[in-house]
LODRENPA-68244 format. One record per residue (C-alpha): residue number from 1; residue in one letter; x, y, z. Coordinates in Angstrom, 2 decimals. Layout:
N
<rec i="NUM" aa="a" x="X" y="Y" z="Z"/>
...
***
This chain:
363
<rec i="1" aa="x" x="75.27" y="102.61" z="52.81"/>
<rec i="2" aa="x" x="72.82" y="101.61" z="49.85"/>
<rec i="3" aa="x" x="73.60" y="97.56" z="49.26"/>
<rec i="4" aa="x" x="70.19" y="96.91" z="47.73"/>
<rec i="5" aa="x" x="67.04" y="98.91" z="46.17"/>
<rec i="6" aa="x" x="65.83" y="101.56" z="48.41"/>
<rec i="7" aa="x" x="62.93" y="104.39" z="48.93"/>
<rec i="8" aa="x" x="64.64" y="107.32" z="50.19"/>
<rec i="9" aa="x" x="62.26" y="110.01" z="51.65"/>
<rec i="10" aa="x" x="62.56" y="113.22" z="51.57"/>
<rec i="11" aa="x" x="61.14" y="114.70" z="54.91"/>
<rec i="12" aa="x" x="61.02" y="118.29" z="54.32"/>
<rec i="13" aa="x" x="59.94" y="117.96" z="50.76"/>
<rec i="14" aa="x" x="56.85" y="115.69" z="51.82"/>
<rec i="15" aa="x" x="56.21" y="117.82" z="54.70"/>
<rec i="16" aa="x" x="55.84" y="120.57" z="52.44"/>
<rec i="17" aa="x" x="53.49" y="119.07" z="50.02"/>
<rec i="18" aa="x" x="51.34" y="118.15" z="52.91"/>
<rec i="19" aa="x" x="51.44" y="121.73" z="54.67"/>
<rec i="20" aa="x" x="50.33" y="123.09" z="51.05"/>
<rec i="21" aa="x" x="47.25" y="120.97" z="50.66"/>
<rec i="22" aa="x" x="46.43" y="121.81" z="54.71"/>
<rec i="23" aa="x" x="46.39" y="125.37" z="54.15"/>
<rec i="24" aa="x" x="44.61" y="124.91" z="50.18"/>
<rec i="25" aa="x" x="41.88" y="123.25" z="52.22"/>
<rec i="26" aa="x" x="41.76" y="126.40" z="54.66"/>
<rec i="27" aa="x" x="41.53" y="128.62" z="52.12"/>
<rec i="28" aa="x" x="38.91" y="126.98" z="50.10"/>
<rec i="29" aa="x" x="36.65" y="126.33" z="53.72"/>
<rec i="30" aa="x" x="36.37" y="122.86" z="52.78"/>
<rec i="31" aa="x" x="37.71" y="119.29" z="55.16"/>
<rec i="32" aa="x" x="41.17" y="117.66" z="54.44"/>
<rec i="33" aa="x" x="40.37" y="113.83" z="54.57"/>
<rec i="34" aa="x" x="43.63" y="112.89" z="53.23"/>
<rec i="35" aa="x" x="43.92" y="109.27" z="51.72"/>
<rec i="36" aa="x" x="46.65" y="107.26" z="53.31"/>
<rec i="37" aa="x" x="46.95" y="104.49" z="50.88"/>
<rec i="38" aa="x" x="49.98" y="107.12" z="49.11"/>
<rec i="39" aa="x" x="52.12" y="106.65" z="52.40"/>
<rec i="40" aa="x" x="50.59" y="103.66" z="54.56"/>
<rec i="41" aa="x" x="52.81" y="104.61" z="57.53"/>
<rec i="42" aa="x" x="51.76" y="106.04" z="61.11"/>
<rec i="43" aa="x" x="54.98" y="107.82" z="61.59"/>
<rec i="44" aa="x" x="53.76" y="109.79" z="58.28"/>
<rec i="45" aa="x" x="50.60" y="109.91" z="59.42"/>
<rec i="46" aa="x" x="51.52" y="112.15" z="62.36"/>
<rec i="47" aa="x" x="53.22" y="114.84" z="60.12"/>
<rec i="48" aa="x" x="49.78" y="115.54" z="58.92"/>
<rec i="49" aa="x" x="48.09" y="115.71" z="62.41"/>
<rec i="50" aa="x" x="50.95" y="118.54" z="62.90"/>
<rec i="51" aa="x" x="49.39" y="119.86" z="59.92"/>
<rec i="52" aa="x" x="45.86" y="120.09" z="61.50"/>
<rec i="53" aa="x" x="44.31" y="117.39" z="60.15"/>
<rec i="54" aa="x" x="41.64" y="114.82" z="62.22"/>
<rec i="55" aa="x" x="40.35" y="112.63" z="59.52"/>
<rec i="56" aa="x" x="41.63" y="110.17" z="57.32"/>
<rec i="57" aa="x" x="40.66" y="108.46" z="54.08"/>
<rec i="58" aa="x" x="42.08" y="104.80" z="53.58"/>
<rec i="59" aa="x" x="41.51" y="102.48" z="50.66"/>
<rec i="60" aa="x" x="41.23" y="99.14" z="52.72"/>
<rec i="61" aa="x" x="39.77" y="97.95" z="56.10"/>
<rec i="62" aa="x" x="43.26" y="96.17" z="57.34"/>
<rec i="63" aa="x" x="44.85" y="99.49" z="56.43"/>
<rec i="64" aa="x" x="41.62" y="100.99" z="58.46"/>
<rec i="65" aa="x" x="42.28" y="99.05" z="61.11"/>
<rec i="66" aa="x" x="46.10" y="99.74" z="60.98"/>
<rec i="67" aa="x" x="45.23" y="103.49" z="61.25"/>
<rec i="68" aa="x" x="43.02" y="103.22" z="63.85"/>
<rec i="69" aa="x" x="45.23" y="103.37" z="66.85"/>
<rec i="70" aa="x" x="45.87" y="106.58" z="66.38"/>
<rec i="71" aa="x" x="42.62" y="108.22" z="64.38"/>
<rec i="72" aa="x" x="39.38" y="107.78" z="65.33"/>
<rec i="73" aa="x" x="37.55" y="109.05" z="61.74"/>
<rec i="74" aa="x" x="38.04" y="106.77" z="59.52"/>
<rec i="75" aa="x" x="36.76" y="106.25" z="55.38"/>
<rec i="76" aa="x" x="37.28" y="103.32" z="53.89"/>
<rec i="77" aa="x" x="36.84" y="104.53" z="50.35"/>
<rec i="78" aa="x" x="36.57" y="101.27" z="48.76"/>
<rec i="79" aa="x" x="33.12" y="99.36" z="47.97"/>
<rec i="80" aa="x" x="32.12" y="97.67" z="50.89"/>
<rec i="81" aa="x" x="32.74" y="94.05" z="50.78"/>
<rec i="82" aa="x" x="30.32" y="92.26" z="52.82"/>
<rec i="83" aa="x" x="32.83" y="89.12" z="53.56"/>
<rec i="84" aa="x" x="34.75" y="91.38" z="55.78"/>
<rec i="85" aa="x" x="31.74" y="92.35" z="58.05"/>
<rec i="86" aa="x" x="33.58" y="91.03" z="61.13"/>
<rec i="87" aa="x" x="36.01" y="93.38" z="60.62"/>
<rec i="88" aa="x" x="33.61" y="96.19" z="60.23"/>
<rec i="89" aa="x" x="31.66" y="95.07" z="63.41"/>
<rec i="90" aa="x" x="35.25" y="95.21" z="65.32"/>
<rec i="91" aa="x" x="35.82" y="98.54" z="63.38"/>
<rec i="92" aa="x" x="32.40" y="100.37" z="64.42"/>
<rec i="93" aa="x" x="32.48" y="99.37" z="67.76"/>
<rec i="94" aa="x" x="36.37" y="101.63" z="68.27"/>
<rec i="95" aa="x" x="35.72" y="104.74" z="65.61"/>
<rec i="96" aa="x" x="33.48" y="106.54" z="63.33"/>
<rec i="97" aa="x" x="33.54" y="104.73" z="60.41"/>
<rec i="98" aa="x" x="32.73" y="105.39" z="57.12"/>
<rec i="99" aa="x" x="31.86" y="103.34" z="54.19"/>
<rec i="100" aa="x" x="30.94" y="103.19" z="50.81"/>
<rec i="101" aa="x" x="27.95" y="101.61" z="49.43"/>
<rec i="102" aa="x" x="26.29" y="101.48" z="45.46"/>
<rec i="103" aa="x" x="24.66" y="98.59" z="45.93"/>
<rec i="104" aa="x" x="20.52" y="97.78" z="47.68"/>
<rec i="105" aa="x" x="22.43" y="94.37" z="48.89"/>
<rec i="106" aa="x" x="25.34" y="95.51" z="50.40"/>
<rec i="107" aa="x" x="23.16" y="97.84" z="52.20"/>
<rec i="108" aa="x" x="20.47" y="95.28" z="53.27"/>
<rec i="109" aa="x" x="23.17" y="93.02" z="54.98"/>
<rec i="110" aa="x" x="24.75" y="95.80" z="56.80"/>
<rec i="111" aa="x" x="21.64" y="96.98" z="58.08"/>
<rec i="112" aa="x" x="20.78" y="92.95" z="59.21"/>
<rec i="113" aa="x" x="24.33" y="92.03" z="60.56"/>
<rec i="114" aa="x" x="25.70" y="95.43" z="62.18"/>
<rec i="115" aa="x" x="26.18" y="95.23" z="65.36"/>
<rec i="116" aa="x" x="26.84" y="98.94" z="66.01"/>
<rec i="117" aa="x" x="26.44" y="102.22" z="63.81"/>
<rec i="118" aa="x" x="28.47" y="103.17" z="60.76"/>
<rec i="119" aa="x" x="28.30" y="106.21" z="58.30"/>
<rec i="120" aa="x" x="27.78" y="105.89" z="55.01"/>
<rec i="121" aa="x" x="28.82" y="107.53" z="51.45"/>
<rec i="122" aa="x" x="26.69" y="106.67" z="48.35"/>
<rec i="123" aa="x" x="29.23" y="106.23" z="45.70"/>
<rec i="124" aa="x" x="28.58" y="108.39" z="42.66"/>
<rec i="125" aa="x" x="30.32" y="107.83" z="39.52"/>
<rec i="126" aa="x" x="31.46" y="111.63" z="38.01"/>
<rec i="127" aa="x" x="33.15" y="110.44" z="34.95"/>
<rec i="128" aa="x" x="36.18" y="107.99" z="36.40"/>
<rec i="129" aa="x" x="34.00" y="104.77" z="35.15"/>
<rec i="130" aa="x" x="35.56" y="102.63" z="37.75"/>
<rec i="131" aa="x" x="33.00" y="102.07" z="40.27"/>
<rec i="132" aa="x" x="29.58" y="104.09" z="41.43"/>
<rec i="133" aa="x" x="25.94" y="104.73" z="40.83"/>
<rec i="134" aa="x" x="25.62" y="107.07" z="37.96"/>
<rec i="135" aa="x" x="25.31" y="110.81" z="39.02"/>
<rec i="136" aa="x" x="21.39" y="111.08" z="37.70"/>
<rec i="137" aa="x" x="20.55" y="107.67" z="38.53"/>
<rec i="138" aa="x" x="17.56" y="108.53" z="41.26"/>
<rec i="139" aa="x" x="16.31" y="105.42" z="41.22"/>
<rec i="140" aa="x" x="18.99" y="103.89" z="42.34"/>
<rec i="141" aa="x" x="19.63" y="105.99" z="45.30"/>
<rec i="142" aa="x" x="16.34" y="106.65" z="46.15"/>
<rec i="143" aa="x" x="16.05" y="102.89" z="46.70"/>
<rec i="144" aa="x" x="19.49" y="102.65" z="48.71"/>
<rec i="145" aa="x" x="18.05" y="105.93" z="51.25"/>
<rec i="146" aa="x" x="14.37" y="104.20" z="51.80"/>
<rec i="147" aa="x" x="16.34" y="101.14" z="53.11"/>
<rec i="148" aa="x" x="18.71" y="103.46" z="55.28"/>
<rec i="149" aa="x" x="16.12" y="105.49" z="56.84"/>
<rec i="150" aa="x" x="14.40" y="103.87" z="59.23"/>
<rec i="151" aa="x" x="17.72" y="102.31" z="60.52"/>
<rec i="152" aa="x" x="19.01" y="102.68" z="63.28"/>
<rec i="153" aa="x" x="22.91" y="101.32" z="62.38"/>
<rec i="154" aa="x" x="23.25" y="103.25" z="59.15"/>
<rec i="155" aa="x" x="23.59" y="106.88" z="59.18"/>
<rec i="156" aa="x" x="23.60" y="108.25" z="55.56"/>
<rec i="157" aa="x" x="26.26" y="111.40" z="55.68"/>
<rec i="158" aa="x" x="26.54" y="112.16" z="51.49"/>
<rec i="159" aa="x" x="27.80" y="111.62" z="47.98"/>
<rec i="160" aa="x" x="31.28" y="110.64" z="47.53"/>
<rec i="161" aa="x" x="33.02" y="110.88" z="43.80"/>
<rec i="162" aa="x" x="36.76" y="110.54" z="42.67"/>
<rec i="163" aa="x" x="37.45" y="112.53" z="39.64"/>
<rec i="164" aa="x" x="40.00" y="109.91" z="38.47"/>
<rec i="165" aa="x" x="39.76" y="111.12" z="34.89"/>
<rec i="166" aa="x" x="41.99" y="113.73" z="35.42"/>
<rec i="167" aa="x" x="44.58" y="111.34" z="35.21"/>
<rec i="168" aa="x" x="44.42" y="111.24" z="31.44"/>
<rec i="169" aa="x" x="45.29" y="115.14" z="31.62"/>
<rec i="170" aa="x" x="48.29" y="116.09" z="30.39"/>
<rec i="171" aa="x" x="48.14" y="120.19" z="31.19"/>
<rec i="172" aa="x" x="46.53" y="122.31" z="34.59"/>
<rec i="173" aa="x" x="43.59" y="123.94" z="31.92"/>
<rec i="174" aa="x" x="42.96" y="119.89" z="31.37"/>
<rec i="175" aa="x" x="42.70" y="119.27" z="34.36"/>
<rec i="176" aa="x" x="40.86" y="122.17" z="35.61"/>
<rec i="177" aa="x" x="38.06" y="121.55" z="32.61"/>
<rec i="178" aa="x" x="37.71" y="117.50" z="34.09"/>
<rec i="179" aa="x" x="37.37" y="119.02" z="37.67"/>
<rec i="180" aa="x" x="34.66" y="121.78" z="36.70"/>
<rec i="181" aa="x" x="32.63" y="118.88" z="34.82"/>
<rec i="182" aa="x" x="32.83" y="116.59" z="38.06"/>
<rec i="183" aa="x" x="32.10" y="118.83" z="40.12"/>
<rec i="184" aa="x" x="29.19" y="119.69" z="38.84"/>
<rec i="185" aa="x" x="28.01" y="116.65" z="39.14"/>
<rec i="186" aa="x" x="28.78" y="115.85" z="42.37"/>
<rec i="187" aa="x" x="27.46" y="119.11" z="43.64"/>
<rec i="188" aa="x" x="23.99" y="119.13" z="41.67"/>
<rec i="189" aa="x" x="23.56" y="115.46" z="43.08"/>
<rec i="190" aa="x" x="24.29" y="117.23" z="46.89"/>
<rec i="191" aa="x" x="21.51" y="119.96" z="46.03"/>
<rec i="192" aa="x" x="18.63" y="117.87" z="45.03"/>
<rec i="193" aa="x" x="19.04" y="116.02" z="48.51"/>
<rec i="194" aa="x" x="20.00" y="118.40" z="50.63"/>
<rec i="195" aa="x" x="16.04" y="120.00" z="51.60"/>
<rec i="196" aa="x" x="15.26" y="116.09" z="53.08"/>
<rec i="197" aa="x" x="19.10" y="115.25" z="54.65"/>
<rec i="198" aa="x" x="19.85" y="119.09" z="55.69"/>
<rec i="199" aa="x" x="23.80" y="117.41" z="57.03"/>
<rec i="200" aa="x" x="24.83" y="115.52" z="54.32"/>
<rec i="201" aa="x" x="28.25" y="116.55" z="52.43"/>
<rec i="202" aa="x" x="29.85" y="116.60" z="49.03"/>
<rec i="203" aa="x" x="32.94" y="114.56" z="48.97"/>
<rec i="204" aa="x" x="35.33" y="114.95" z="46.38"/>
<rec i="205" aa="x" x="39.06" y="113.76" z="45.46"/>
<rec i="206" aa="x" x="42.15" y="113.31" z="43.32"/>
<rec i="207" aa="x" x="45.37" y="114.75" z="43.05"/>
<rec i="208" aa="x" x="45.56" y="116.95" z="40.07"/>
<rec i="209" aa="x" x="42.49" y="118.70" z="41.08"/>
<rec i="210" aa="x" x="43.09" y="119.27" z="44.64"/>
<rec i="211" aa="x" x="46.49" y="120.69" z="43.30"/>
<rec i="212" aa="x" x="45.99" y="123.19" z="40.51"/>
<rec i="213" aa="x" x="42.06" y="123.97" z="40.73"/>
<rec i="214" aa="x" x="40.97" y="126.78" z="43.15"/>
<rec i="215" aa="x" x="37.29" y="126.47" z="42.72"/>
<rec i="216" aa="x" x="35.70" y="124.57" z="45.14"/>
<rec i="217" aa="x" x="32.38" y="126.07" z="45.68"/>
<rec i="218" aa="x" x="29.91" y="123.19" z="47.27"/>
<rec i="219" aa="x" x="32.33" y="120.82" z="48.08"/>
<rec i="220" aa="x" x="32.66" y="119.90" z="51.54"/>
<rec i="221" aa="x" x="35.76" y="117.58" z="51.61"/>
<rec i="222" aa="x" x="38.44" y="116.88" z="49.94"/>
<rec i="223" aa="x" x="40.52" y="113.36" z="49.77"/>
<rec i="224" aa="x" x="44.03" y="113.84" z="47.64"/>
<rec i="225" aa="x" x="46.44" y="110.88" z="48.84"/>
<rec i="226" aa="x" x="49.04" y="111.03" z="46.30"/>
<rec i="227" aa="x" x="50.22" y="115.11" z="46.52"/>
<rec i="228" aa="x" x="52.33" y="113.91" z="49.67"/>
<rec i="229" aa="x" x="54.60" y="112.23" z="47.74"/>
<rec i="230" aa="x" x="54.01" y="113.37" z="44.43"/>
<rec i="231" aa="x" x="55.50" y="111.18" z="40.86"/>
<rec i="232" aa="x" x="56.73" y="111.20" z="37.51"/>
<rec i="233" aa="x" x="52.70" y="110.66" z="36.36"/>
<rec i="234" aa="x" x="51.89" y="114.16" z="38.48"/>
<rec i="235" aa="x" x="54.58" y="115.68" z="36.48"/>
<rec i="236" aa="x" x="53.19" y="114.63" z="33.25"/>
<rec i="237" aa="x" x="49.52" y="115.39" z="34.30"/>
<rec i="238" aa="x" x="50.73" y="118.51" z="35.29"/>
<rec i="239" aa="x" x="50.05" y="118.54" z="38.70"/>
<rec i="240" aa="x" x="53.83" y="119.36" z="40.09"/>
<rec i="241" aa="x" x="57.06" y="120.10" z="39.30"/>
<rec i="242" aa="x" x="60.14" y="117.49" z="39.57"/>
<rec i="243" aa="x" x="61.00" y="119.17" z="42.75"/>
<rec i="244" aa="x" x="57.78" y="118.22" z="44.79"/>
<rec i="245" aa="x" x="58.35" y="114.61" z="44.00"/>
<rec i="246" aa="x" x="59.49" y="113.68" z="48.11"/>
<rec i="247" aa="x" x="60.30" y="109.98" z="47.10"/>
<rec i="248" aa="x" x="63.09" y="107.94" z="44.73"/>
<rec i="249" aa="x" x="64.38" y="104.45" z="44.99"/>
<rec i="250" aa="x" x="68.29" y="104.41" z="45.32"/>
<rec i="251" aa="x" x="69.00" y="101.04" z="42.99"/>
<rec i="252" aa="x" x="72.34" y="100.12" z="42.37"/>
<rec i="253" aa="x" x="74.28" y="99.91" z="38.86"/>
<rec i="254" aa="x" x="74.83" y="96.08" z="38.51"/>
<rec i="255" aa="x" x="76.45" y="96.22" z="34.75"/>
<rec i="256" aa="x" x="76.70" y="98.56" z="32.28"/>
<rec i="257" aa="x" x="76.45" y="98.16" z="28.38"/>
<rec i="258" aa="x" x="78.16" y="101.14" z="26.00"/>
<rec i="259" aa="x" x="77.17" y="99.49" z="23.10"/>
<rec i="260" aa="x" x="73.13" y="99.71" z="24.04"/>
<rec i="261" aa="x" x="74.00" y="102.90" z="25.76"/>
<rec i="262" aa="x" x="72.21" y="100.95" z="28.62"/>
<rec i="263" aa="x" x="72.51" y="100.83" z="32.47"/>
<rec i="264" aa="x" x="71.24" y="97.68" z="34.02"/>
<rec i="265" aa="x" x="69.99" y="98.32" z="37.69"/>
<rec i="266" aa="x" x="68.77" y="96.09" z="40.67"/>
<rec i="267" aa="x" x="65.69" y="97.54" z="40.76"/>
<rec i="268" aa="x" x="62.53" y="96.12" z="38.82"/>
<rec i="269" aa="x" x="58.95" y="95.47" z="38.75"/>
<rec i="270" aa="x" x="58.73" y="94.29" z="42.27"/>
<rec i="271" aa="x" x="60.55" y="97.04" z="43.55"/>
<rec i="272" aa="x" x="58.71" y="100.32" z="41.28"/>
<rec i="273" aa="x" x="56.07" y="98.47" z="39.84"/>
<rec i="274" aa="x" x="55.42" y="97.85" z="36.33"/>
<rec i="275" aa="x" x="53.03" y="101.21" z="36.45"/>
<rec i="276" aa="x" x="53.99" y="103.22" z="33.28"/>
<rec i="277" aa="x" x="53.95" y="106.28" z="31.20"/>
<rec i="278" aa="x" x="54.02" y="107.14" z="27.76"/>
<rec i="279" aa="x" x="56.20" y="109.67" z="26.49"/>
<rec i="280" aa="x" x="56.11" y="111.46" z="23.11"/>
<rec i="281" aa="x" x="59.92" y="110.94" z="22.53"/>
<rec i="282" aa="x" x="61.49" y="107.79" z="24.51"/>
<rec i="283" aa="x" x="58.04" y="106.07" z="24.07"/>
<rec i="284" aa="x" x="56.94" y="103.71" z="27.13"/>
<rec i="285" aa="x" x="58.42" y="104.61" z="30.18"/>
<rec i="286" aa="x" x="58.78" y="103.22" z="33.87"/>
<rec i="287" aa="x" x="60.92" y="105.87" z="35.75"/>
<rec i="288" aa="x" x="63.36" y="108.83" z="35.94"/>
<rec i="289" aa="x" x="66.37" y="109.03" z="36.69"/>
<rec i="290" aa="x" x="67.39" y="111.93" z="39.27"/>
<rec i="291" aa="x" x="70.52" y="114.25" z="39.68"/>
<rec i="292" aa="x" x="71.94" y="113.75" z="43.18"/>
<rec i="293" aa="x" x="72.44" y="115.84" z="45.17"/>
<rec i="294" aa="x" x="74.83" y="116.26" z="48.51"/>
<rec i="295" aa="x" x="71.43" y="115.87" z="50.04"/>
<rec i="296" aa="x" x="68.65" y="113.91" z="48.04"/>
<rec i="297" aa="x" x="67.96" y="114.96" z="44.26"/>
<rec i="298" aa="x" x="66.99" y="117.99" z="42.22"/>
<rec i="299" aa="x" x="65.93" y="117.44" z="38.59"/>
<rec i="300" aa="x" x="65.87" y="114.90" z="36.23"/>
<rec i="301" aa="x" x="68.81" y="113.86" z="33.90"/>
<rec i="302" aa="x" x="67.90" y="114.89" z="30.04"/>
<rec i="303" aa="x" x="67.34" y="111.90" z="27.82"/>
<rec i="304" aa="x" x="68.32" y="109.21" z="31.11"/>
<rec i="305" aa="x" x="65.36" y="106.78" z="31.55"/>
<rec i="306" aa="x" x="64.14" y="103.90" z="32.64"/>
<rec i="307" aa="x" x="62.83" y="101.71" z="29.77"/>
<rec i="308" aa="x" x="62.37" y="98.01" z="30.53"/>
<rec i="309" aa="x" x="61.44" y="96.47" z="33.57"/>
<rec i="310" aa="x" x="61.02" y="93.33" z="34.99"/>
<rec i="311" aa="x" x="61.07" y="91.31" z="38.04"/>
<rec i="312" aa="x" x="64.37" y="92.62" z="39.44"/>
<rec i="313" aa="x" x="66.16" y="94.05" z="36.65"/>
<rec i="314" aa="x" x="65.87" y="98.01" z="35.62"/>
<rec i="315" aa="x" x="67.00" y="98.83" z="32.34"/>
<rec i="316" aa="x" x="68.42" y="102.37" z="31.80"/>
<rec i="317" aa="x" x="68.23" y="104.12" z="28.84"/>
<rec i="318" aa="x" x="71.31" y="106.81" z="28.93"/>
<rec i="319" aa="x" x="73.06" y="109.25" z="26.31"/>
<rec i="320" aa="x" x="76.55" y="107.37" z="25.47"/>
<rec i="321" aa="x" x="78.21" y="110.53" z="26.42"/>
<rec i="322" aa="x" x="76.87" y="110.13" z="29.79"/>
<rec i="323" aa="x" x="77.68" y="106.51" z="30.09"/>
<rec i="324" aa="x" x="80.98" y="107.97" z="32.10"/>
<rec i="325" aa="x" x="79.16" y="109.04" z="34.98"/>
<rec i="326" aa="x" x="77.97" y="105.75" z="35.95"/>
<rec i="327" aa="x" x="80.11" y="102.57" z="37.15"/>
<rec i="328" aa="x" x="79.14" y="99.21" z="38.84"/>
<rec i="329" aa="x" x="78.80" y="99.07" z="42.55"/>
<rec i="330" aa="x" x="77.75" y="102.78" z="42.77"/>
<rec i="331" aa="x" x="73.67" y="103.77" z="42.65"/>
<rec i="332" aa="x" x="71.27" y="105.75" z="40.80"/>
<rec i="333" aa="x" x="68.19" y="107.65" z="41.57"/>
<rec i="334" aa="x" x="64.74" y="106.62" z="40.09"/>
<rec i="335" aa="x" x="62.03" y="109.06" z="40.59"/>
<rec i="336" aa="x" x="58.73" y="106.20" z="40.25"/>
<rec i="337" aa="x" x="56.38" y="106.88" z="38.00"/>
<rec i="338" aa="x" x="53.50" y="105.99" z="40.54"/>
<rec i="339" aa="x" x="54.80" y="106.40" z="43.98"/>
<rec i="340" aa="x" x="52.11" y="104.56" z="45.32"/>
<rec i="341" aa="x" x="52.38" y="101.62" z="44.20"/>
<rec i="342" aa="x" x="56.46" y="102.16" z="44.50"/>
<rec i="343" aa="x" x="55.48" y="102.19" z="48.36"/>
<rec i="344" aa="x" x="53.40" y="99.76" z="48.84"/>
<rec i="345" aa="x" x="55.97" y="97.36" z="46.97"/>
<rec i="346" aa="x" x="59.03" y="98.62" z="49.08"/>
<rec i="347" aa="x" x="57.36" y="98.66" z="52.55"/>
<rec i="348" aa="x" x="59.36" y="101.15" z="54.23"/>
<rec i="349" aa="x" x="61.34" y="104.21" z="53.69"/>
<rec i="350" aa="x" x="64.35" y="105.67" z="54.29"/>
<rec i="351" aa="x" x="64.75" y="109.51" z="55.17"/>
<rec i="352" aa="x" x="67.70" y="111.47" z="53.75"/>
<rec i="353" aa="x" x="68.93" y="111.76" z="57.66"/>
<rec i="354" aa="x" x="69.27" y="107.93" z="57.25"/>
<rec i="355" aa="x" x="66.12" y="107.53" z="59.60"/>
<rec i="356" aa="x" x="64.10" y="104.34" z="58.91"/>
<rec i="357" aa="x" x="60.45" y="104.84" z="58.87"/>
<rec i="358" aa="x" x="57.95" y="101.52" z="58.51"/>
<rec i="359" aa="x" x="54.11" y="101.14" z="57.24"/>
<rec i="360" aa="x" x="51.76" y="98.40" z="57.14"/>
<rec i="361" aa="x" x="52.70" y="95.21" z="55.98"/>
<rec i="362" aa="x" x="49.08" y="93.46" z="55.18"/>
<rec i="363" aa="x" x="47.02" y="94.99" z="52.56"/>
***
């Protein structure tokens, strides 16, 4: 029984979503590093080994180190933060590890304070503007390779880019013009290096390319996190359908007000996050609401929202003809609109076979 805010988990719906991307990868001939940060959870973690995959993305080194009793490749996609270089020392000396670096002093006190080898990623920006050398910045590479390569603690394995921009997309030819562009990039960057480091790869994610495009050509590796769970935002992006989404919170009705057509809900900001979405006819959003069904949740309910948010509290926007449906002490279903954050906030799920699954608890 449902008493307080939940994230159900739908097992065969997730499991699905990961087998797709496994076999996408397959038939593009290019590496699944999957990014964990969606999920967090080891017991997840293993449903993608099933799916044939042997290396991991992550966006922390706690959640690194979390992972690493049970995989032994590890990327920490993240700029490296030099403060934590006892934790990359203890790191290195169990797996391969992978790191990110865009900067000549980040670089210069690994290659002082290591105290066993790590592989490293050169962190190109291709069009996200978040973090990353610029894609024709030679310079500034060229400077970060002459200090790698004489070392004998820093192995440099690529380019790594995250076509993040596609999250402004709101159709698959959108997203599908944003992929070709970073791509490109990426790629052209891989092929005016690849004559002096003959191994090095192209690594490339996000989850609304790895979904809809098919055109992979000179990637090597691809890091999606979020297509195992799917959201709202993937919906509106146009990544998915409704019916991929595997997660929703179960929050229960706590009062109900017919004049506002409103539903108030214990479930708020800490619970789904204050993550939004904008919507051309209910304006600002912060969730869905779900149909249930004998056995999870189909599609959405027309014109049945979440609106406001805050620290507990879930306000839901519903047509007064609806109003009906819903009474106090029963639940709702909110499909997030960023699942996750949703799970990162909730720290565990439960599974429609009323199986409690855990993840990390320290960032």
């Amino acid at each position: 029984m449902i008493i307080k805010p939940t994230l159900l988990l739908d097992e065969t719906k997730c499991k699905a979503n990961i087998a797709f991307m496994a076999d996408k990868a397959k038939i593009h001939n290019v590496e699944l590093r999957p990014h964990f940060k969606t999920h967090q959870s080891l017991e997840i973690g293993r449903w993608f080994k099933d799916a044939g995959v042997t290396k991991i993305t992550v966006s922390s080194l706690d959640m690194a180190n979390y992972f690493a009793t049970a995989w032994n490749d590890i990327t920490v996609a993240f700029p490296i933060n030099i403060l934590e270089i006892e934790t990359i020392n203890d790191l290195a000396s169990r797996i391969t590890l992978n790191l990110l670096i865009e900067s000549k002093t980040s670089l210069k006190f690994l290659e002082k304070h290591l105290k066993h080898s790590v592989n490293f990623y050169i962190k190109i920006n291709i069009g996200n503007n978040r973090a990353g050398l610029l894609h024709y910045d030679s310079e500034s590479i060229d400077a970060l390779l002459e200090i790698s390569k004489n070392s004998t603690k820093l192995n440099f394995i690529g380019f790594l880019g995250h076509a993040g921009q596609t999250y402004k997309c709101r159709s698959k030819s959108d997203i599908i013009s944003v992929h070709e562009e970073a791509k490109k990039k990426l790629v052209n960057l891989k092929n005016q290096y690849v004559t002096n480091y003959p191994n090095i790869i192209a690594s490339y994610g996000d989850t609304p390319s790895c979904s809809v495009a098919e055109n992979f050509e000179g990637i090597d590796e691809i890091r999606p996190g979020n297509y195992a769970f799917y959201d709202m935002m993937q919906v509106q992006i146009g990544s998915c359908k409704v019916n991929d989404i595997a997660v929703a919170l179960e929050c229960p009705i706590v009062a109900i007000h017919p004049k506002q057509s409103e539903v108030v809900i214990y479930g708020g900001g800490i619970h789904l996050s204050k993550d939004r979405m904008e919507d051309s006819n209910f304006g600002t959003i912060y969730g869905n609401v779900a149909q249930k069904t004998s056995n999870g949740w189909n599609d959405i309910i027309a014109n049945t929202y979440v609106r406001g948010i805050s620290q507990e509290h879930g306000i839901v926007k519903a047509p007064e003809s609806n109003l009906a449906n819903y009474k106090v002490g029963d639940t709702l279903l909110v499909l997030p609109v960023h699942s996750c954050m949703t799970a990162d906030l909730m720290k565990r799920y439960k599974t429609l076979e009323d199986v409690e699954i855990t993840m990390m608890i320290n960032r």
